[in-house]
C-alpha positions in Angstrom: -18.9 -130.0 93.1 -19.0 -126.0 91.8 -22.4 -124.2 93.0 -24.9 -123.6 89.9 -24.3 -120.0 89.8 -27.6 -117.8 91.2 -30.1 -116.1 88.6 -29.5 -112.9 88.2 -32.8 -110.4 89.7 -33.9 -107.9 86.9 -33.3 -104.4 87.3 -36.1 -101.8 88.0 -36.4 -99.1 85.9 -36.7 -96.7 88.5 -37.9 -93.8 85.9 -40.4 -95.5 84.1 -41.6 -96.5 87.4 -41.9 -93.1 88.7 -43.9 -92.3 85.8 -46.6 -95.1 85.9 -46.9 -93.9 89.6 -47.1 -90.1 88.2 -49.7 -90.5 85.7 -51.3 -93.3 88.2 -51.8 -90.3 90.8 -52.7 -87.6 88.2 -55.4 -89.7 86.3 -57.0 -90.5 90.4 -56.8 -86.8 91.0 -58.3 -86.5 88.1 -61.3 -89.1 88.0 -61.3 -87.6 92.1 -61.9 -84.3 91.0 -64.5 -85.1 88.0 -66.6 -86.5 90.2 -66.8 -84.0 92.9 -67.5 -81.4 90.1 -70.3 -83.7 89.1 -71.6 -84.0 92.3 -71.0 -80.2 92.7 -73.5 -79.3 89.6 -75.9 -82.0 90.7 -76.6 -80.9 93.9 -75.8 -76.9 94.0 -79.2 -74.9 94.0 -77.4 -72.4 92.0 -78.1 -74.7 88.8 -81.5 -75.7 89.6 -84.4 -75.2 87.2 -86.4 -72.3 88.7 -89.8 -71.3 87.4 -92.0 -68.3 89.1 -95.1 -69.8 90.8 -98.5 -69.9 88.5 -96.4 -67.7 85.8 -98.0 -68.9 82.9 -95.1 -69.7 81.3 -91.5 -70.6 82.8 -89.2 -68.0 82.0 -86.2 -70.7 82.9 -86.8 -72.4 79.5 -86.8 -70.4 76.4 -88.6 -71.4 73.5 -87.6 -70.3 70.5 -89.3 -71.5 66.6 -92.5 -72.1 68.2 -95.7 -70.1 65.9 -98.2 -72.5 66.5 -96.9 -75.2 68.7 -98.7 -75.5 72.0 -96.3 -73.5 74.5 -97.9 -75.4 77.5 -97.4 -78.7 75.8 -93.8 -77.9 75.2 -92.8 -76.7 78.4 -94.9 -79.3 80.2 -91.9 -81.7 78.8 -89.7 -80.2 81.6 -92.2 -80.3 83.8 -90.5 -83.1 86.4 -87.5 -81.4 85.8 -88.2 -78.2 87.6 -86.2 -77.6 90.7 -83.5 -80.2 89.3 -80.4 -79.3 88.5 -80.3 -78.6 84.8 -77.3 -81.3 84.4 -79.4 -83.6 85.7 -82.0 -83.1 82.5 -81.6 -86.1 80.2 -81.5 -83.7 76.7 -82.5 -86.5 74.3 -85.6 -88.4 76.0 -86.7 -84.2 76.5 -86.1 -84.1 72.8 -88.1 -87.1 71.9 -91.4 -86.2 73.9 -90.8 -82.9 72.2 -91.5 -84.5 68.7 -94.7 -85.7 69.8 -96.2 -82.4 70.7 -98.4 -81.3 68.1 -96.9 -78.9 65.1 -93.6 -80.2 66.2 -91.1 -81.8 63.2 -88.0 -81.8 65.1 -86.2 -79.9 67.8 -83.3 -79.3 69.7 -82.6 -78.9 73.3 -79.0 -77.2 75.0 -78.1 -76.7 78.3 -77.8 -72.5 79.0 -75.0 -71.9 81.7 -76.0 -71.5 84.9 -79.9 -72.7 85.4 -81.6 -72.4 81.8 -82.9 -74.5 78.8 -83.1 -73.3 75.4 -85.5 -75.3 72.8 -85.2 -74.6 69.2 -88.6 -75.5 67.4 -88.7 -76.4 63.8 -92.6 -77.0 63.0 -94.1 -78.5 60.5 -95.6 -76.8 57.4 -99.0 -77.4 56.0 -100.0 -78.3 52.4 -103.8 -78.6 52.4 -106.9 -78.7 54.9 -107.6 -82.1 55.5 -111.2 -83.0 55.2 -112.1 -86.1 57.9 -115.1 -87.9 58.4 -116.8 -87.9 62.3 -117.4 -91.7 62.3 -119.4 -93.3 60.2 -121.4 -89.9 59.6 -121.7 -87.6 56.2 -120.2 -85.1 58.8 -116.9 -83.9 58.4 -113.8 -82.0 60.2 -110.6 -80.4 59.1 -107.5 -80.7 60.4 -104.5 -79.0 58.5 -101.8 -81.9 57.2 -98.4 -81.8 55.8 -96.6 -83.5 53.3 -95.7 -86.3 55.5 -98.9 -87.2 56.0 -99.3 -85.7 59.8 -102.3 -84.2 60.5 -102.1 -80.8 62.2 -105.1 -78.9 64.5 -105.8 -75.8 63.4 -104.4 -73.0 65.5 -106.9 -70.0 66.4 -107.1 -66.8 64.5 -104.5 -68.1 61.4 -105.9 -68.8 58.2 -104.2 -70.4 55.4 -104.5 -70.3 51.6 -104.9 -73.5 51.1 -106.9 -76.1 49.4 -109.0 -79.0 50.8 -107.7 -82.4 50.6 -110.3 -85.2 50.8 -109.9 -89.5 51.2 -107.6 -88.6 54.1 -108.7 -90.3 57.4 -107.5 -90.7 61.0 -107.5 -94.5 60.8 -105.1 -93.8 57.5 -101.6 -94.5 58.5 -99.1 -91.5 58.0 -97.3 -93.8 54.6 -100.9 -93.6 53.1 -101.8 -90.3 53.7 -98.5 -88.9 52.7 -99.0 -91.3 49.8 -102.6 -89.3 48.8 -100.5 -85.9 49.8 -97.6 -86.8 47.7 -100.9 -87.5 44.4 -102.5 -84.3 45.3 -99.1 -82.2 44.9 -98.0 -83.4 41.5 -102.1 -82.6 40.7 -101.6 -78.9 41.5 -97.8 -78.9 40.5 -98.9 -80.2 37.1 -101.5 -77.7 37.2 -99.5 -74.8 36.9 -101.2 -71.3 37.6 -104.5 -73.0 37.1 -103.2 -74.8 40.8 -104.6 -71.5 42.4 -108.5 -72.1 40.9 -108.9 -75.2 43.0 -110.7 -75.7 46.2 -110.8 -79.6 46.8 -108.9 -82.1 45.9 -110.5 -85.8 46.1 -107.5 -88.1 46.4 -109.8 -91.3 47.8 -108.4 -93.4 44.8 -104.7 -91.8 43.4 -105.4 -93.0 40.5 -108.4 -91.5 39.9 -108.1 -87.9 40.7 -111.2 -85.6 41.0 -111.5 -81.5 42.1 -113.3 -79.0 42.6 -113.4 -75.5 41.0 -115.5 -72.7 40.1 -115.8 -71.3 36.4 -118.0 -68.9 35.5 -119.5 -68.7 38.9 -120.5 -72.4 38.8 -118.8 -74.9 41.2 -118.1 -78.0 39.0 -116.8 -81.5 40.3 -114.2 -82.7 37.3 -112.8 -86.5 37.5 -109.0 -86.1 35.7 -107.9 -89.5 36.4 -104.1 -90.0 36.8 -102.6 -87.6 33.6 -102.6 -84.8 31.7 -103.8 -82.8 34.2 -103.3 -79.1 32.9 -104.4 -80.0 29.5 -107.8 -81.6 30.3 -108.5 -79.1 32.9 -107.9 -76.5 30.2 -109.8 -78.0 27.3 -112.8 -78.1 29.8 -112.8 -74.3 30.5 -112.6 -73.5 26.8 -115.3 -75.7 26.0 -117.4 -74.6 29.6 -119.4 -72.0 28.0 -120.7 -73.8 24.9 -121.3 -77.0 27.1 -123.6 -75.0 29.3 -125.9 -73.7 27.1 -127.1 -77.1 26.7 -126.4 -78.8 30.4 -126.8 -77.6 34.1 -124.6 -80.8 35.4 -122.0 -80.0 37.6 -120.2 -83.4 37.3 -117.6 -83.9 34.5 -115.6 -86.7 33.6 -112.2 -85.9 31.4 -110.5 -88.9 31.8 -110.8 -89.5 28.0 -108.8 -87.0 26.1 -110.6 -86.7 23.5 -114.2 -86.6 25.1 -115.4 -84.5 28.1 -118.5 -87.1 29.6 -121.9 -85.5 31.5 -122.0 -87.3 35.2 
């Protein structure tokens, strides 16, 4: 009886297999070599964070943006981070205990080559002095706030020509105060170049707006409601004199368009 005949044994691609082992070898080098580098810049005193000791501020990280920002507050961030090796410096938890410092809106934090940081500040902007309540006191404070609804302390020696924004609180999320910030802006905005005669702004209910101006020398407290705002502010002042020959009320309520009511 003829033998089955014997299954024949596949043939190696010898230069295919010489390249899987080629690029096998190169990619080990390779992952080999990253990770000694890593090691190398994680370890090296060369890239360690350096600050002078009690320097006020460390010269290793540059601030840059920063006008009223707390410096110290910043560059305390980084402060377990000092004597590390800047490649060691997780960049986007720094960045997001940056936005909680105080004046901060957003920022950015790089790496500078061999041993430095660089932050780049973008603060926030104030709109109006925000007038707050000290418990459950007639007292108040202010605070500077923005058009987000974040309340701001007020930096030393800086003064702003702007006006003061009351029904804003501390218990107030940020959504409602932006919401009273957001009422208060289309006030003045509707205002016109009568925005600049304004001192306070009551925004407690939005839909009952009330402020507070001067004319003639006489501080006056006028309720405008919701509308209109320009053209019952101005029908007031033309009627201001003639009113006050027979009144010494400083509260006015123009809510009616056709009527200006003694409070």
């Amino acid at each position: 009886m003829p033998k089955p005949p014997e299954p024949k044994k596949p043939k190696i691609n010898w230069r295919i297999a010489g390249r899987v082992v080629l690029w096998t070898g190169i990619c080990a080098s390779l992952a080999f070599g990253g990770r000694q580098v890593h090691s190398f810049m994680l370890s090296d005193s060369r890239f360690a964070l350096r600050c002078a000791p009690r320097a006020a501020t460390c010269g290793a990280i540059e601030v840059h943006g920063a006008v009223h920002s707390n410096m110290n507050r910043i560059q305390t961030v980084f402060a377990k981070d000092i004597g590390k090796s800047v490649f060691e410096i997780p960049l986007d938890e720094r960045r997001r205990h940056l936005l909680a410092v105080d004046w901060v809106r957003d920022a950015s934090v790089m790496r500078i080559w061999p041993d430095r940081i660089s932050i780049t500040v973008e603060e926030r902007i104030p709109v109006a002095f925000a007038s707050l309540p000290i418990g459950g006191s007639a007292r108040h404070w202010l605070a500077l706030i923005d058009e987000e609804g974040v309340l701001l302390t007020l930096p030393p020696r800086t003064r702003f020509p702007l006006p003061v924004l009351s029904g804003i609180s501390e218990d107030q999320g940020e959504a409602e105060r932006r919401k009273r910030v957001e009422a208060m802006q289309h006030l003045l905005a509707d205002l016109g170049p009568q925005a600049k005669e304004i001192s306070e702004i009551n925004a407690s209910t939005i839909e009952d707006m009330r402020v507070v101006t001067a004319i003639e020398g006489h501080a006056v407290e006028l309720w405008l409601g919701n509308q209109h705002f320009r053209s019952r502010y101005l029908n007031f002042k033309s009627h201001y004199r003639e009113m006050r020959q027979d009144t010494q009320a400083a509260v006015f309520d123009l809510r009616l368009d056709d009527r200006i009511l003694v409070r």
